[in-house]
C-alpha positions in Angstrom: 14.4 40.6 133.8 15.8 42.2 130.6 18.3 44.7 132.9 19.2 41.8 135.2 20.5 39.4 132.4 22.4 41.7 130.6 24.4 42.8 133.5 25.6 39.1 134.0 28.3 39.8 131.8 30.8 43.4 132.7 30.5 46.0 130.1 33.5 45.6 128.3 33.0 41.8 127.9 29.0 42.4 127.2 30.3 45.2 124.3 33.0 42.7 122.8 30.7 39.7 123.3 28.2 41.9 121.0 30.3 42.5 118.1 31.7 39.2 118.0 28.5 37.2 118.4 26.2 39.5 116.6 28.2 39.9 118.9 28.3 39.6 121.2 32.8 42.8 119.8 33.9 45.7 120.7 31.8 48.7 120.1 29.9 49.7 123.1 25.9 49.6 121.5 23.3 52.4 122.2 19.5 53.1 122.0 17.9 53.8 118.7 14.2 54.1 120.5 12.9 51.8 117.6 10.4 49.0 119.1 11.4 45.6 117.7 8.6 43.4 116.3 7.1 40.8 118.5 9.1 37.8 116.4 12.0 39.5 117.1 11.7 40.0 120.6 10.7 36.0 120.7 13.9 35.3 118.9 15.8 37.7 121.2 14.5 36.2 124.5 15.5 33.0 123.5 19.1 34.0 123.3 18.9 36.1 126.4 17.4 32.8 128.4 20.2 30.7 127.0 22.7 33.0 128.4 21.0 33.4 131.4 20.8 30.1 132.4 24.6 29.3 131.4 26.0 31.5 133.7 23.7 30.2 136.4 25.3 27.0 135.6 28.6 28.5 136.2 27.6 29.7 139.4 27.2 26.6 140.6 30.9 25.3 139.2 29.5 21.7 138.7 31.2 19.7 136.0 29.6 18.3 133.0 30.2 16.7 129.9 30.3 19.3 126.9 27.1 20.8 125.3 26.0 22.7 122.1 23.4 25.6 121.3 22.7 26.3 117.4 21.0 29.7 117.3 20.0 30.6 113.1 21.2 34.3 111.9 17.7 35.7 112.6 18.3 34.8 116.0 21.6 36.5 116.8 20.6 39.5 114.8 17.0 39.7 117.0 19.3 39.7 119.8 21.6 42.4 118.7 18.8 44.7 118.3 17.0 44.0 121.3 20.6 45.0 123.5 20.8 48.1 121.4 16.9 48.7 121.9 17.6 48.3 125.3 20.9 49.8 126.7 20.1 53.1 125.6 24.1 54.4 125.1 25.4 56.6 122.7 27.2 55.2 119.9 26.1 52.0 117.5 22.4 52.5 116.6 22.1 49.5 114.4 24.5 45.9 113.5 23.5 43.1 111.8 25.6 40.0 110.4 25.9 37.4 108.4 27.3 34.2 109.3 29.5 32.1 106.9 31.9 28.7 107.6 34.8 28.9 109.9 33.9 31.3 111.6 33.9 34.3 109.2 31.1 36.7 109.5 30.1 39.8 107.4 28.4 42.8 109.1 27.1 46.1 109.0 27.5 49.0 112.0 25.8 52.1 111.9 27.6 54.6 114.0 26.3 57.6 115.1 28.5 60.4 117.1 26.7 63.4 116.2 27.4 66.7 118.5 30.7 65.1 119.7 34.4 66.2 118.8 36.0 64.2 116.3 39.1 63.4 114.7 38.8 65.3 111.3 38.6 62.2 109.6 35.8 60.6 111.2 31.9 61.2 110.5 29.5 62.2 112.5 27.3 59.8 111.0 28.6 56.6 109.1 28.0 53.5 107.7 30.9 50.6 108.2 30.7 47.3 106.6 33.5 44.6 107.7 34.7 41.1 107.1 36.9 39.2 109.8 37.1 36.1 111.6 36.4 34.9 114.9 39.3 33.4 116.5 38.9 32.0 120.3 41.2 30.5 122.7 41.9 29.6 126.1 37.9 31.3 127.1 38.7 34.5 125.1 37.7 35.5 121.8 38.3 38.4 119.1 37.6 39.4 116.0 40.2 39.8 113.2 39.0 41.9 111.2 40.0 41.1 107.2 38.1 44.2 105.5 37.1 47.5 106.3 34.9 50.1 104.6 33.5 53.0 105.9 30.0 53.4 102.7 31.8 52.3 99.9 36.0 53.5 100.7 38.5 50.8 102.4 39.7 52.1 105.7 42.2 50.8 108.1 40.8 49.5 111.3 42.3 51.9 113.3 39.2 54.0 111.9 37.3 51.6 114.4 40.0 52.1 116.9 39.3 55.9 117.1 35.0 55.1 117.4 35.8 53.3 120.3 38.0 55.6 121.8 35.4 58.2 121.4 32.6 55.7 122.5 34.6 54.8 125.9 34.4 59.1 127.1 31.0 58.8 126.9 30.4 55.9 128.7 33.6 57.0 130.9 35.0 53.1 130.4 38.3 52.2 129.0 38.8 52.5 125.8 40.6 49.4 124.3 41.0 48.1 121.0 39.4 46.7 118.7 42.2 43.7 118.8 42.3 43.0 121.9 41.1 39.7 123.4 37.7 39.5 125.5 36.5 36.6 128.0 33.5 34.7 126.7 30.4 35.5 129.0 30.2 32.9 131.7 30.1 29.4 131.1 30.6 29.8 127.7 33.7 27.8 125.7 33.5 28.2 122.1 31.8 29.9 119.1 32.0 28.7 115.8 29.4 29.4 112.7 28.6 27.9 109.7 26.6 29.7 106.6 23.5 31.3 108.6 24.2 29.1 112.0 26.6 30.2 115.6 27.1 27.0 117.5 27.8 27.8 120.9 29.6 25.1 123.2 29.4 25.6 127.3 
């Protein structure tokens, strides 16, 4: 099951989705071989079966009247590290958020790119901390991204441009940007959080 609902959504939408949900962003995630505790893979599931059964929805194009889904900050964090548990790539070990009104989150990545060639002024190993905005329109979303640091220096985002570029060769996808607009998975209409909540409409 776990395999089957994550490829509803193509890679490039699943990696932006990612980022921007707890995203559900841009950064394509990878295995860390850690085993996520069983409330955690509860709270991960129940995401997963929400998704699941939107898109099914979809499928069937029938018309309704709008609908909401409040999922807490444990939640969407449970579900970040149960796609990184379980798509086993190359690049984001771990990403966690924090969810604040009007759609501004905080969030950590861990990036790992050990034994591949770099620009000289990325790390093999680093920790990036960020502050942006979701903004969605028209079935697309992105993140704006406000603040950058890479440990404890500010960094201009094309720092997160150049991980992704380097991210995309080994999973031989294209390599984007980290402003460019994604489609919402299936089904899905609008995001929009408030302190420790995402509200998603279909």
């Amino acid at each position: 099951m776990d395999r089957e609902t994550i490829m509803l959504v193509p890679k490039k939408t699943r990696a932006a989705w990612l980022v921007a949900c707890g995203l559900l962003s841009v950064l394509p995630v990878s295995g860390g071989g850690q085993t996520l505790p069983a409330g955690a893979r509860r709270e991960a599931l129940k995401v997963i079966r929400f998704l699941d059964g939107v898109g099914a929805e979809s499928l069937m194009k029938k018309p309704g009247s709008p609908r909401r889904m409040v999922f807490t900050e444990s939640e969407i964090n449970s579900y970040i590290a149960f796609r990184i548990e379980t798509e086993k790539e190359e690049v984001m070990k771990e990403l966690r958020l924090k969810l604040f009104e009007q759609n501004r989150i905080e969030g950590k990545v861990f990036v790992d790119l050990r034994d591949q060639k770099l620009p000289s002024f990325l790390k093999p190993q680093m920790n990036l901390y960020f502050e942006g905005v979701f903004v969605t329109q028209d079935g697309k979303v992105r993140l704006d991204f406000q603040k950058l640091f890479l440990e404890s220096q500010p960094v201009s985002v094309m720092i997160l441009d150049a991980i992704i570029f380097v991210a995309s060769k080994l999973g031989k996808s294209d390599a984007g940007s980290i402003n460019d607009w994604y489609a919402l998975p299936a089904g899905i209409k609008d995001i929009r959080t408030r302190p420790g909540r995402l509200s998603i409409y279909y």
